[in-house]
C-alpha positions in Angstrom: 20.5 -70.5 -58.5 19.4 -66.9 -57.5 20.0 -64.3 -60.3 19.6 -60.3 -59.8 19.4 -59.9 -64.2 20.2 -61.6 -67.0 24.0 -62.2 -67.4 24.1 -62.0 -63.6 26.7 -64.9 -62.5 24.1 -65.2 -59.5 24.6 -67.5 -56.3 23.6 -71.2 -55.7 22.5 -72.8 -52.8 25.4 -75.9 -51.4 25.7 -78.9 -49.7 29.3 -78.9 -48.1 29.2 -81.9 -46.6 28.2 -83.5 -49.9 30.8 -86.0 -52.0 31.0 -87.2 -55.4 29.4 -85.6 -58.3 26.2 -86.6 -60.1 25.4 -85.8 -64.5 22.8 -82.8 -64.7 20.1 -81.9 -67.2 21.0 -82.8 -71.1 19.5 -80.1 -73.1 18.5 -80.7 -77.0 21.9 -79.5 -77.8 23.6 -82.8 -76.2 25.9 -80.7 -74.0 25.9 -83.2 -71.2 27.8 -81.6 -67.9 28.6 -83.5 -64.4 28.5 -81.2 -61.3 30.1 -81.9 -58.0 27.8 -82.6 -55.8 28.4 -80.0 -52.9 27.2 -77.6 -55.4 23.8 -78.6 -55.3 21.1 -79.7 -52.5 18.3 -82.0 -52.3 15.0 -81.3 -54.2 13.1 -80.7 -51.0 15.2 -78.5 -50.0 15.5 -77.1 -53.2 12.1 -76.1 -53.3 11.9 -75.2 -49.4 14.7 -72.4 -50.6 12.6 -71.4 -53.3 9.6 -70.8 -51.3 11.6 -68.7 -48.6 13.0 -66.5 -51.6 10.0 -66.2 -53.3 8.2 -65.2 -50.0 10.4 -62.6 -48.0 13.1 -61.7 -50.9 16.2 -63.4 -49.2 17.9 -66.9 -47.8 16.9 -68.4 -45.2 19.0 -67.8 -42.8 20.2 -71.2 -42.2 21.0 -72.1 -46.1 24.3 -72.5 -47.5 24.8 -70.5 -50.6 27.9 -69.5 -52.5 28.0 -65.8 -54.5 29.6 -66.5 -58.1 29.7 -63.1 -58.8 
């Protein structure tokens, strides 16, 4: 998730092509939330996005993405 300020909706990188849905992170408050699972991508390409970001500013131009603004 790529987020211009704080209360910023942001974007999030996608899988389209991805089915099902998988359980996400369970914080210490218990809230415990399933996602489908063409709204998120791999780990390695997680942080291969990351590192493209971090280095020029923007997406690579082959991701996927989806504004949520």
């Amino acid at each position: 998730m790529l987020l211009e300020d704080e209360g910023d909706p942001g974007e999030h990188a996608v899988d389209p092509g991805a089915q099902g849905s998988s359980g996400g992170f369970v914080p210490s408050n218990g809230q415990d939330d399933e996602y489908p699972d063409q709204d998120t991508v791999p780990i390695r390409e997680a942080f291969s996005l990351v590192k493209q970001i971090v280095a020029t500013g923007s997406w690579p131009t082959d991701a996927r993405w989806v504004v949520d603004r």
